[in-house]
LOBANU-688094 format. One line per field, with one value per residue: residue number from 1; x, y, z of N, C-alpha, C in turn. Coordinates in steps of 0.1 Angstrom, whole numbers, plus 5000, padded with zeros to 4 digits. Layout:
! residues N
milo <- [NUM;...]
nu <- [X;...]
nv <- [Y;...]
nw <- [Z;...]
cau <- [X;...]
cav <- [Y;...]
caw <- [Z;...]
cu <- [X;...]
cv <- [Y;...]
cw <- [Z;...]
This chain:
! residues 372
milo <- [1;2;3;4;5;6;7;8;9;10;11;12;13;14;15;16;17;18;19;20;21;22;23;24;25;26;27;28;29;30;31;32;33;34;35;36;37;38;39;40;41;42;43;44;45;46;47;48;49;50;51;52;53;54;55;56;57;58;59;60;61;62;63;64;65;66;67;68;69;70;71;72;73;74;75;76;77;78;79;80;81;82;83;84;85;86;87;88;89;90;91;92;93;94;95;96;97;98;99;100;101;102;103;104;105;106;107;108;109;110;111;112;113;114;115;116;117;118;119;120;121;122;123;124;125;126;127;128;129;130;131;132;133;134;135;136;137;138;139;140;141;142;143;144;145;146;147;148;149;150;151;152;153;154;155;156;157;158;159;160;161;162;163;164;165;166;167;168;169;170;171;172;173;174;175;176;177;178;179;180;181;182;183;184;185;186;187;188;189;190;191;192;193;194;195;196;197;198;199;200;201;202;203;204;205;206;207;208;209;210;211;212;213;214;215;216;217;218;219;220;221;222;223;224;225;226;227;228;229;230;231;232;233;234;235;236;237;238;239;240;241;242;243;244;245;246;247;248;249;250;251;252;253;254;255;256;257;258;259;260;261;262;263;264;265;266;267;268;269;270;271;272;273;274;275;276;277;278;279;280;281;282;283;284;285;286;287;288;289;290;291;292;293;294;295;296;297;298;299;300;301;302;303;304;305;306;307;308;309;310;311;312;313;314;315;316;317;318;319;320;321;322;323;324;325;326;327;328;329;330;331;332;333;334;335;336;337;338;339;340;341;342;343;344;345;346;347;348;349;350;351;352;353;354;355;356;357;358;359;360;361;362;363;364;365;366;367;368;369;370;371;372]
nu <- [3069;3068;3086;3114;3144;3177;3195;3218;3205;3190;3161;3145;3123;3102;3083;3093;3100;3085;3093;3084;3063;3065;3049;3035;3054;3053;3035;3034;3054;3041;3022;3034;3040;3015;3012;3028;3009;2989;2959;2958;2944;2910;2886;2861;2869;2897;2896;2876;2860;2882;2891;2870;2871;2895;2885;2868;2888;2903;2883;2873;2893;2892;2866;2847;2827;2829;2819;2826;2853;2885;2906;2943;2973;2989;2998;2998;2978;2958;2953;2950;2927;2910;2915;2913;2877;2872;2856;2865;2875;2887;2902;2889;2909;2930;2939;2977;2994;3026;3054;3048;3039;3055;3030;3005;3009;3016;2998;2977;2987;2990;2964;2953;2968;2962;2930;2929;2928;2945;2972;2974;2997;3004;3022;3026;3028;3046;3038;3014;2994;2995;2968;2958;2968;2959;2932;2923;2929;2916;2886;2856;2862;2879;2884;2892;2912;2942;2953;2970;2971;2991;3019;3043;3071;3076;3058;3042;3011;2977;2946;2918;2890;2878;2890;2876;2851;2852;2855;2838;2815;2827;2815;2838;2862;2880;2907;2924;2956;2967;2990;3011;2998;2973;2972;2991;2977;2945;2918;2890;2868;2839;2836;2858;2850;2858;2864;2877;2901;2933;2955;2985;3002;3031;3040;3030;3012;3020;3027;3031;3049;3038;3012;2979;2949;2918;2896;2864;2840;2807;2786;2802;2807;2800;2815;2841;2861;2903;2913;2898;2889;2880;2870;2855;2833;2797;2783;2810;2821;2805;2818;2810;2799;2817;2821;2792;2792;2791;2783;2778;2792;2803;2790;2789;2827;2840;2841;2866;2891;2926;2936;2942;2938;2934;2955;2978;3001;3010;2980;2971;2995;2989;2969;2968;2989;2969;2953;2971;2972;2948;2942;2965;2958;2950;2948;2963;2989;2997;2997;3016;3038;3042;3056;3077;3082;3080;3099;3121;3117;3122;3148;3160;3153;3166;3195;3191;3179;3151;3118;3083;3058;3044;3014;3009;3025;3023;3015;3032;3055;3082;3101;3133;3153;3184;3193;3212;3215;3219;3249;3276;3278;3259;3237;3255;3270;3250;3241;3265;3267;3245;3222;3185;3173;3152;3160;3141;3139;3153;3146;3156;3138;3121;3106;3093;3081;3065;3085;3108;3130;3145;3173;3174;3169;3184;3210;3202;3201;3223;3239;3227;3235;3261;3262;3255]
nv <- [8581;8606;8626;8649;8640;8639;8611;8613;8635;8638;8642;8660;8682;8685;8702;8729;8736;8721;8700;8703;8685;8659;8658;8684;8707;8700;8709;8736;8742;8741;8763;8785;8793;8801;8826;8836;8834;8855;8856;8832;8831;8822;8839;8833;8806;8808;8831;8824;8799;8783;8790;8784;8757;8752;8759;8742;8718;8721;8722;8699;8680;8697;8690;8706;8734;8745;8771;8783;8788;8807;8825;8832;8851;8838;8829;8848;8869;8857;8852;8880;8889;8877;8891;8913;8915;8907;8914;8933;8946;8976;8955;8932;8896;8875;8845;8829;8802;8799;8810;8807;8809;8835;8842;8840;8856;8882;8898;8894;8905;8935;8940;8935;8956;8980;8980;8982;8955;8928;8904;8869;8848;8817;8793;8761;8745;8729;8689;8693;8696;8716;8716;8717;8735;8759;8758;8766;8790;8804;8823;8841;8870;8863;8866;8852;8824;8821;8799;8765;8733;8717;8721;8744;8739;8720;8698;8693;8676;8692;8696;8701;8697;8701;8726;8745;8735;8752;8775;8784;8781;8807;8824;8827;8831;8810;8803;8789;8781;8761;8752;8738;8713;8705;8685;8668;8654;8645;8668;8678;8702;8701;8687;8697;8725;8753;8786;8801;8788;8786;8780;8780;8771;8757;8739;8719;8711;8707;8727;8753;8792;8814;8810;8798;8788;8797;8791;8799;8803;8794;8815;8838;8850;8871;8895;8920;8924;8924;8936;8955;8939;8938;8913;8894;8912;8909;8901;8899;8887;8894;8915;8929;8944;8960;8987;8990;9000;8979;8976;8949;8916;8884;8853;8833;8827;8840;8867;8870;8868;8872;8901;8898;8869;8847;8836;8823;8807;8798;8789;8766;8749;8748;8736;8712;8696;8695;8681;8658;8650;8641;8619;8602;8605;8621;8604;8583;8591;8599;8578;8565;8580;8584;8554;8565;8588;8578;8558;8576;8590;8568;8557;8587;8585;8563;8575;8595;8621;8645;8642;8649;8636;8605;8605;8628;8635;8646;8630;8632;8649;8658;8675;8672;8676;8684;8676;8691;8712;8714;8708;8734;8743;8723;8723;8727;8704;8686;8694;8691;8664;8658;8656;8672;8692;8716;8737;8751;8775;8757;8729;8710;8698;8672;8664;8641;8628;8606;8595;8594;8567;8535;8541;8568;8572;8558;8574;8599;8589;8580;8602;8621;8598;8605;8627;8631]
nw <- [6800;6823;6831;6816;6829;6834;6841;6860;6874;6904;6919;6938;6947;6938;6956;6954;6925;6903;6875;6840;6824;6795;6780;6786;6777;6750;6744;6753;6734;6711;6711;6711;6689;6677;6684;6663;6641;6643;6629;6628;6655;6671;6681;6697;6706;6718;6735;6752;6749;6758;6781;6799;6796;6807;6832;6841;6841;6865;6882;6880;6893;6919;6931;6921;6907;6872;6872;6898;6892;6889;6869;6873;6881;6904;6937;6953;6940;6941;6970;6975;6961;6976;7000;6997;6999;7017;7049;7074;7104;7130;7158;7150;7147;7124;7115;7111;7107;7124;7104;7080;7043;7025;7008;7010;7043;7041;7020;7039;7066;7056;7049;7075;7090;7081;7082;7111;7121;7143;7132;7142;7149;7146;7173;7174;7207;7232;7222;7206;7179;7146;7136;7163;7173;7159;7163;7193;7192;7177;7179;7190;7180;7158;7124;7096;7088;7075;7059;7049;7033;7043;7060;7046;7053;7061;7054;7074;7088;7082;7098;7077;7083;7104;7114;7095;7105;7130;7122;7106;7128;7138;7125;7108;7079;7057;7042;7020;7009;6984;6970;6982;6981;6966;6933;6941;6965;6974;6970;6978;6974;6983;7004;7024;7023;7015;7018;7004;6976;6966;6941;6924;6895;6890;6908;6925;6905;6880;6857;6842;6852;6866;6866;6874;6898;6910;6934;6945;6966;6964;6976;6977;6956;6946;6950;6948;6919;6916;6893;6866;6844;6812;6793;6817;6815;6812;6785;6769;6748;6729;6706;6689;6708;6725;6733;6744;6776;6807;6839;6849;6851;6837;6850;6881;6894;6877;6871;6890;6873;6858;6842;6804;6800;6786;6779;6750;6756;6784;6794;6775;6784;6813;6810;6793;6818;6836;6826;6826;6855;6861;6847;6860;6883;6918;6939;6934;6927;6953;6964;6955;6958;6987;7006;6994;7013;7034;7038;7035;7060;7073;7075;7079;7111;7125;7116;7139;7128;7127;7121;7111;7134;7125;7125;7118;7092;7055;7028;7004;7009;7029;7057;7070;7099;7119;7148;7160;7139;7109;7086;7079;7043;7032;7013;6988;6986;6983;6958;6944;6938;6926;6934;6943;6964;6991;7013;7035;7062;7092;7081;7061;7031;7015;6987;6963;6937;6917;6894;6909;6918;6929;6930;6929;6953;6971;6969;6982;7005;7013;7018;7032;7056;7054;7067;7096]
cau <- [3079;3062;3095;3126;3153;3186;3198;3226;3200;3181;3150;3135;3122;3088;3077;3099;3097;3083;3093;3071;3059;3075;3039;3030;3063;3057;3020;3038;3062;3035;3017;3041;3036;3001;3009;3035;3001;2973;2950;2949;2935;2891;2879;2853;2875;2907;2892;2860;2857;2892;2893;2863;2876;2905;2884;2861;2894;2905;2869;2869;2903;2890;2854;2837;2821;2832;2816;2838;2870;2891;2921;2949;2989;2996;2993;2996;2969;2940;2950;2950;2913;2899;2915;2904;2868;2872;2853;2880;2872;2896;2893;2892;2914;2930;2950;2981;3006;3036;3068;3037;3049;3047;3021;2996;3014;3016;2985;2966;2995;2981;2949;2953;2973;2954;2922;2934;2930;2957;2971;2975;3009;3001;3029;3020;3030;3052;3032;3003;2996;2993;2953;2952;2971;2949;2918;2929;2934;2898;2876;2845;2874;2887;2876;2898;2920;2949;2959;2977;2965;3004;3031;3050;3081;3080;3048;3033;2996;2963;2933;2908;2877;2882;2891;2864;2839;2856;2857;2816;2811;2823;2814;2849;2860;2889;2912;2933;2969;2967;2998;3015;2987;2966;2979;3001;2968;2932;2916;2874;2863;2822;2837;2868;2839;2868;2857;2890;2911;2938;2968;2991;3004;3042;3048;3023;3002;3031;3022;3036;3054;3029;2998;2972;2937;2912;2881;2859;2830;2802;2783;2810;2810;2795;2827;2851;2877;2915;2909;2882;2892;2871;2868;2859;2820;2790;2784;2822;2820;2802;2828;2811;2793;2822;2820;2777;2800;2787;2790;2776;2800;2799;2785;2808;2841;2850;2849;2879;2902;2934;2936;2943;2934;2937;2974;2975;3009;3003;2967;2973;3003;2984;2953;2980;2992;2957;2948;2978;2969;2932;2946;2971;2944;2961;2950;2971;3001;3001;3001;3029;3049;3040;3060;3092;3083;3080;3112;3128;3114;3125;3162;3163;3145;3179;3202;3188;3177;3138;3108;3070;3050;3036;3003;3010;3029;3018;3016;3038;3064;3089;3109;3141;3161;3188;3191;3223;3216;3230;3269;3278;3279;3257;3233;3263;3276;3242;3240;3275;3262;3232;3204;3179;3163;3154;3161;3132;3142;3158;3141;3156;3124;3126;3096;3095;3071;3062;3098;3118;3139;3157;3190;3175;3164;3200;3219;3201;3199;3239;3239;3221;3247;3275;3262;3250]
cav <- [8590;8618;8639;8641;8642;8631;8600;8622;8642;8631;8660;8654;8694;8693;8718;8744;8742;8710;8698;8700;8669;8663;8666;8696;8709;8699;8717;8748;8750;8742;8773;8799;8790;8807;8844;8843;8843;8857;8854;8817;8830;8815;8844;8828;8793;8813;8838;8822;8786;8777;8795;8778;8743;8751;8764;8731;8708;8719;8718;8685;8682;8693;8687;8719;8735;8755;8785;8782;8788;8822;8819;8839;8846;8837;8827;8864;8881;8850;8860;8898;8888;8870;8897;8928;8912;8906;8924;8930;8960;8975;8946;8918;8886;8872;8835;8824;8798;8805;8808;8806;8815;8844;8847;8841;8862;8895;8904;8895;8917;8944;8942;8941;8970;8990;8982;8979;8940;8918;8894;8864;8835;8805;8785;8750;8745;8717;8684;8701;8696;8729;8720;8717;8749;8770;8754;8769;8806;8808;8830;8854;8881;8852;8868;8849;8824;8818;8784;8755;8720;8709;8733;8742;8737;8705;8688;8687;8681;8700;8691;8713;8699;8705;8738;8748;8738;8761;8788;8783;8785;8820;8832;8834;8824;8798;8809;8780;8782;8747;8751;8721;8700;8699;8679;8659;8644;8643;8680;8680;8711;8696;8680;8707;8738;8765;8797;8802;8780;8794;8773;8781;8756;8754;8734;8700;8709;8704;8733;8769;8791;8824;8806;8797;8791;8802;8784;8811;8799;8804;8825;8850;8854;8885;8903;8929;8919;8932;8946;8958;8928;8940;8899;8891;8914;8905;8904;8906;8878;8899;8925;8943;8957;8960;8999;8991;8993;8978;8969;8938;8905;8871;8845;8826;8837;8851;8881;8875;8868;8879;8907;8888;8854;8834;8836;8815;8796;8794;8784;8753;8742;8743;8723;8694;8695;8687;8665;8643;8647;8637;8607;8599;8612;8624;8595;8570;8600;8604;8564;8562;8591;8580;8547;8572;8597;8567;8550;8587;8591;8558;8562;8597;8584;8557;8584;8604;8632;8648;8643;8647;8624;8596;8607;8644;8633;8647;8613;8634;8655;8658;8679;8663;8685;8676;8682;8705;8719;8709;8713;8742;8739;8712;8727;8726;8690;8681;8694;8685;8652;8656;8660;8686;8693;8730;8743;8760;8773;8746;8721;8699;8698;8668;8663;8632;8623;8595;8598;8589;8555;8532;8543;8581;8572;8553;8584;8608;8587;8577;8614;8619;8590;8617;8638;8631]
caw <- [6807;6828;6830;6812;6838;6831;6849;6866;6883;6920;6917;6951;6946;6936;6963;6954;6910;6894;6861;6834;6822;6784;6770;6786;6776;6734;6741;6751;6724;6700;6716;6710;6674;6672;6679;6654;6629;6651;6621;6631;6661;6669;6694;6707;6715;6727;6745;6761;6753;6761;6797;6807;6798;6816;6845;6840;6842;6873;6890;6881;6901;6931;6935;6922;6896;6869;6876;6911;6894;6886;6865;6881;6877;6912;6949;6960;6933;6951;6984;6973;6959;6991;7012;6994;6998;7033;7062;7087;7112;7145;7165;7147;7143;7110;7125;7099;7109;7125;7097;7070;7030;7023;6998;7023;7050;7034;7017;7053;7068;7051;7055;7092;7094;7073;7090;7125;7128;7146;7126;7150;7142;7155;7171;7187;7221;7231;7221;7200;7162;7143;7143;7178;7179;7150;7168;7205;7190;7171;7187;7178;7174;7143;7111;7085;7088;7062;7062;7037;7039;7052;7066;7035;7052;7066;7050;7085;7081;7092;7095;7071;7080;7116;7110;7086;7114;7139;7117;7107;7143;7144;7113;7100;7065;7056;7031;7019;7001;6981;6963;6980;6984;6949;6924;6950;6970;6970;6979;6977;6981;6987;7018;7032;7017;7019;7010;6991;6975;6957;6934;6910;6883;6888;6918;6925;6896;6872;6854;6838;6860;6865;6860;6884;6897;6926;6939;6950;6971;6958;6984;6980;6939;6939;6950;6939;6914;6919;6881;6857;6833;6800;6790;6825;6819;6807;6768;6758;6740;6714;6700;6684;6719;6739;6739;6751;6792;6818;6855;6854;6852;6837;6861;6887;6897;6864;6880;6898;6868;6859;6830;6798;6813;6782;6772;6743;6759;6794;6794;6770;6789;6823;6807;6792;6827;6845;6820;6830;6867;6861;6844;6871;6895;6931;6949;6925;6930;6970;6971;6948;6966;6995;7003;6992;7022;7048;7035;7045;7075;7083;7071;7087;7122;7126;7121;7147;7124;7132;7107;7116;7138;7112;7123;7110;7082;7043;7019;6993;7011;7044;7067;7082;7106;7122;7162;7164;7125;7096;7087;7062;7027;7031;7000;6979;6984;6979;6945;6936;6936;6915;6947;6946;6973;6991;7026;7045;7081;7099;7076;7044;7025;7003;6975;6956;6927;6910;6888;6918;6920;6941;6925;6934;6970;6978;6961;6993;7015;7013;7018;7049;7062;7060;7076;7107]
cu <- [3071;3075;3109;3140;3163;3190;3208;3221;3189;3170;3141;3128;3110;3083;3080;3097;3093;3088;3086;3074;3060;3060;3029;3042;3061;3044;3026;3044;3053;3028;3023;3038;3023;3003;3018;3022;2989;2963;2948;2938;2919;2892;2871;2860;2887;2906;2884;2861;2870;2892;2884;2867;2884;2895;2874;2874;2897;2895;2869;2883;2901;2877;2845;2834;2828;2830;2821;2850;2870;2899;2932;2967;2999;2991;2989;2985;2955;2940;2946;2936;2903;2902;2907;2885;2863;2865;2862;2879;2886;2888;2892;2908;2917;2940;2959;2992;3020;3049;3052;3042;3046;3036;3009;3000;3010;3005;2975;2972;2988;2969;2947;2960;2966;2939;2921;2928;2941;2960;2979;2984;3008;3012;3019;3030;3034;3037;3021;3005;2993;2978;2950;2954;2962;2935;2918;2925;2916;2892;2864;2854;2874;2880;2880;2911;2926;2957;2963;2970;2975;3012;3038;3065;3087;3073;3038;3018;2984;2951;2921;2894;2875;2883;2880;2852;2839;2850;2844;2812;2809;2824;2825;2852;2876;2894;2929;2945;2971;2982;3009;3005;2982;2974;2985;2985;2957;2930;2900;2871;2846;2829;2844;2856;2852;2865;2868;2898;2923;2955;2976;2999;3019;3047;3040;3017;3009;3032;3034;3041;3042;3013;2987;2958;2935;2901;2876;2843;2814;2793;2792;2820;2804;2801;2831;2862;2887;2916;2893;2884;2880;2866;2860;2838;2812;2786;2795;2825;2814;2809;2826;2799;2800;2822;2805;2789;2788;2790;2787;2788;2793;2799;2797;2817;2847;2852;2864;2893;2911;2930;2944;2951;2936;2947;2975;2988;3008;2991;2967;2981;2997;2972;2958;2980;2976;2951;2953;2972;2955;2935;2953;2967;2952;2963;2961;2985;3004;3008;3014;3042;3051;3046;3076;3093;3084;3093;3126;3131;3120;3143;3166;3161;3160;3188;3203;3182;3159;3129;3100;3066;3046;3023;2995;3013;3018;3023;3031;3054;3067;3097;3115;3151;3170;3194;3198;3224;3225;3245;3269;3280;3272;3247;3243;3272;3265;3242;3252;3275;3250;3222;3203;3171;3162;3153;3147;3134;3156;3155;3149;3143;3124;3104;3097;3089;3072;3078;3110;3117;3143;3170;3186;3174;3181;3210;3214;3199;3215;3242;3237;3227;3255;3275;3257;3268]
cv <- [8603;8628;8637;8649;8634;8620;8607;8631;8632;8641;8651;8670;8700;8703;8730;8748;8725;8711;8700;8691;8672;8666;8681;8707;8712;8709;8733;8753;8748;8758;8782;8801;8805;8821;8846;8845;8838;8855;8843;8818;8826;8827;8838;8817;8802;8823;8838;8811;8777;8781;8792;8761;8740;8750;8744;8714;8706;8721;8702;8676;8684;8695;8701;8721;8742;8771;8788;8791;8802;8818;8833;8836;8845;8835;8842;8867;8869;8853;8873;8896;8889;8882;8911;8926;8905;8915;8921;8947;8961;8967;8932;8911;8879;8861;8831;8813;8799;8802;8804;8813;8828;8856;8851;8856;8880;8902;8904;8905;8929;8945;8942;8959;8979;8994;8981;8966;8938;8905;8883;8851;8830;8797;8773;8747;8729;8700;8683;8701;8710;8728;8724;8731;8763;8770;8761;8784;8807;8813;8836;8867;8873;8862;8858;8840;8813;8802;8773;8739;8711;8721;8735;8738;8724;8693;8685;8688;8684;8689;8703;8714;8705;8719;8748;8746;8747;8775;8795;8788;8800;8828;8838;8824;8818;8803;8801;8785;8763;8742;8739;8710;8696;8693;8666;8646;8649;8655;8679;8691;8707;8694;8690;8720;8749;8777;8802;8794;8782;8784;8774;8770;8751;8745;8713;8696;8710;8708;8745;8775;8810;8822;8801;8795;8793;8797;8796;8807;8807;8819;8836;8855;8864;8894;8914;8922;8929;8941;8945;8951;8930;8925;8894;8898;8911;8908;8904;8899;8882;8913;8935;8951;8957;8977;9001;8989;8990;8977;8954;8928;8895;8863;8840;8839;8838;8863;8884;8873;8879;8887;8895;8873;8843;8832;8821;8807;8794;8779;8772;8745;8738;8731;8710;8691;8687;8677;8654;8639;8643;8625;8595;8597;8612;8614;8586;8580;8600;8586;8564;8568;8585;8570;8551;8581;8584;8562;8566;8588;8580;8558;8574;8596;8580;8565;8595;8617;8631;8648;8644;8636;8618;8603;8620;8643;8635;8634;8620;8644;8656;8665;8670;8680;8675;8687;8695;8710;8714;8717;8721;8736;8725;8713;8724;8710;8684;8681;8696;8670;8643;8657;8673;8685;8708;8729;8751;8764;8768;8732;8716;8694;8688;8660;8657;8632;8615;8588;8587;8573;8551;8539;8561;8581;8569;8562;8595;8601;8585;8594;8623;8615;8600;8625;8640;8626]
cw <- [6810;6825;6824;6820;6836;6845;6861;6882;6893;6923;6930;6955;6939;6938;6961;6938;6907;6878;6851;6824;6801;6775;6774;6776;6759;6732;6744;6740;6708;6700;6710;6695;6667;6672;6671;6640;6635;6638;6622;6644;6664;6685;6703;6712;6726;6741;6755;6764;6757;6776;6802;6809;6807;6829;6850;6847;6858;6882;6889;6893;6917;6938;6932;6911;6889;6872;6888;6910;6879;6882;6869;6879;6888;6927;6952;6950;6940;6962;6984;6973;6973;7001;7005;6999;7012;7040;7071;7088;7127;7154;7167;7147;7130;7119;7112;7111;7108;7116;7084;7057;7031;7013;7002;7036;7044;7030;7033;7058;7069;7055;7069;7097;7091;7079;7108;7129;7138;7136;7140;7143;7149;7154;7183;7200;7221;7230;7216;7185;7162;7143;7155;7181;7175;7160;7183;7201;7181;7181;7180;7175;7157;7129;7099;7090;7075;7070;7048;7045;7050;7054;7058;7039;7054;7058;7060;7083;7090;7088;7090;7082;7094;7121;7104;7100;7122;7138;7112;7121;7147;7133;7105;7083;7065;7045;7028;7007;6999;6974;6968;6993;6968;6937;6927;6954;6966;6977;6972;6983;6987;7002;7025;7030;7026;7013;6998;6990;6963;6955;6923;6909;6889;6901;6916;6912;6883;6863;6848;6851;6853;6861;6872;6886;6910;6926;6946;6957;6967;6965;6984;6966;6934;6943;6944;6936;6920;6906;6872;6843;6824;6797;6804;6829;6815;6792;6762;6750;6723;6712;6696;6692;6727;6744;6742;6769;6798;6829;6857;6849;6842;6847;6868;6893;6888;6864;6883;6890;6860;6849;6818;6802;6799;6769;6767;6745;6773;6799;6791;6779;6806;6823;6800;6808;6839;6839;6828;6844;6869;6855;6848;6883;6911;6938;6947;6928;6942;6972;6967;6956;6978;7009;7002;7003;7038;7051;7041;7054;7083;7090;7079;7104;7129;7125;7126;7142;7131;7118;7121;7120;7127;7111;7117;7096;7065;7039;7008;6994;7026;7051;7073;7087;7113;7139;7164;7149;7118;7091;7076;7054;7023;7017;6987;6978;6978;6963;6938;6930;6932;6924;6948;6953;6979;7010;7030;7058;7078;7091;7062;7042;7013;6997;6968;6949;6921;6899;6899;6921;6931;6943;6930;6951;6973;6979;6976;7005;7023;7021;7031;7057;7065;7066;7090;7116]
């Protein structure tokens, strides 16, 4: 049993909060345990050798090394990172997709205004994937562009690698929001080489809810952090030189982590959590999902509602719209009748996982029927 969800409930709502999985769940509440008698604390494991394992688990997750990965308490503090550390002069170009979260959104924002950028919202034009569209608007202006692997609202899907070459071309840098992609499917940084890849735990990666990590390329690990994280410099591992200060760092992107990074219930509960999905492994997850997003699309196609082209289509999640918009109170029927699912826009956003049934598929789909 990955999750314990009562029979009652239809959780098609990954993308918006995932469950946590019942043995991350017994690893948290074992967790909390320990600061009631810090004297069990091991400095060197909790504070060092634990936050590298972590950082080790989810390298192995998505094709990279330890020394890669920043641990972080959220989408917005990795974009903060990558943008603080940005060149971006009056002049330049920063590209985000049009209706884009706003975790991504906002920190670029900023940074454009502040330096007199433009920030550029890519809509696609009748007939045009959102690649076709990002790839169109790239210029030598481009400095940075913020992008997710699928459209969070719908699931529609990009193409990285595509992008990434573009963005090489004109010397700009790629600054991915993975949060619903990793965990769900297969994400290789060796192959996509994104200069940022930034994911917190609570959504695909089935995880804590303020917890997170950042892939940090390595060409661009000799940065400025967002703080002067004491754990985070070189030597602090030995205690009794933490008043020898320095400037220098520990290697990697340990630089770029958060201030107390290895929160002794958090931490654990995100490293249960990747265990399972390294055990599950995404590809064995997308197929499984996969198969439930088809069966949607198919179901919603017949009663005239709108999903993505197949050939756009994310393996693990879907946007249906429906032509003339959905009938009020349609959120609240839904979850009078045990379906969770979340609105984006114009979009019903439904997120399945591996959990989901016949008896849960028949229960939204019946649902769908009524309303068209």
């Amino acid at each position: 049993m990955l999750f314990e969800i009562p029979e009652s409930v239809h959780y098609f709502n990954i993308a918006g909060m995932s469950p946590l999985p019942r043995r991350t769940r017994l690893t948290g509440e074992a967790a909390v345990g320990l600061k009631s008698s810090p004297w069990d604390l091991s400095v060197p494991f909790q504070f060092f050798e634990q936050t590298d394992h972590a950082r080790a688990l989810f390298a192995t997750l998505i094709g990279a090394r330890t020394e890669d990965i920043a641990l972080i308490p959220s989408a917005t503090y990795g974009v903060s990172t990558a943008v603080k550390n940005l060149s971006l002069h009056a002049g330049d170009e920063v590209l985000l997709m049009a209706e884009e979260f706003p975790a991504l959104y906002y920190p670029l924002r900023r940074a454009c205004l502040e330096r007199g950028a433009t920030l550029v919202t890519v809509t696609p034009q009748a007939g045009q994937s959102w690649t076709e569209a990002i790839l169109d608007k790239i210029s030598h202006k481009t400095k940075a562009v913020g992008v997710s692997p699928c459209h969070w609202t719908n699931g529609a899907r990009l193409d990285l690698k595509a992008i990434r070459k573009s963005t090489r071309n004109v010397g700009a840098q790629m600054i991915v929001d993975g949060c619903q992609w990793v965990g769900a499917a297969p994400f290789n940084c060796q192959e996509i080489e994104p200069d940022h890849l930034i994911v917190p735990t609570y959504k695909w990666m089935l995880g804590p809810y303020s917890f997170g990590f950042h892939y940090v390329a390595p060409h661009l690990q000799n940065g400025m952090p967002l703080e002067e994280y004491w754990a985070s410099k070189a030597g602090a591992d030995d205690f009794s030189k933490l008043v020898a200060y320095t400037d220098e760092f520990q290697p990697g992107a340990r630089r770029f982590d958060m201030g107390e990074r290895s929160n002794f219930v958090l931490l654990p509960m995100a490293m249960e959590s990747l265990r399972i999905l390294l055990e599950l492994t995404p590809e064995k997850i997308a197929a499984e999902i996969n198969p439930k997003v088809e069966q949607l699309a198919a179901a919603a196609f017949e009663l005239g509602l709108l999903v993505p082209e197949k050939s756009e289509r994310s393996p693990h999640m879907i946007g249906i719209r429906r032509p003339s918009g959905w009938k009020p109170g349609l959120p609240d029927r839904l979850r009078d009748a045990g379906i969770h699912v979340s609105f984006r826009g114009d979009c019903m956003r439904v997120s399945p996982h591996i959990h989901i049934d016949d008896r849960n598929m028949s229960a939204l789909i019946r649902c769908l029927e009524s309303e068209v």
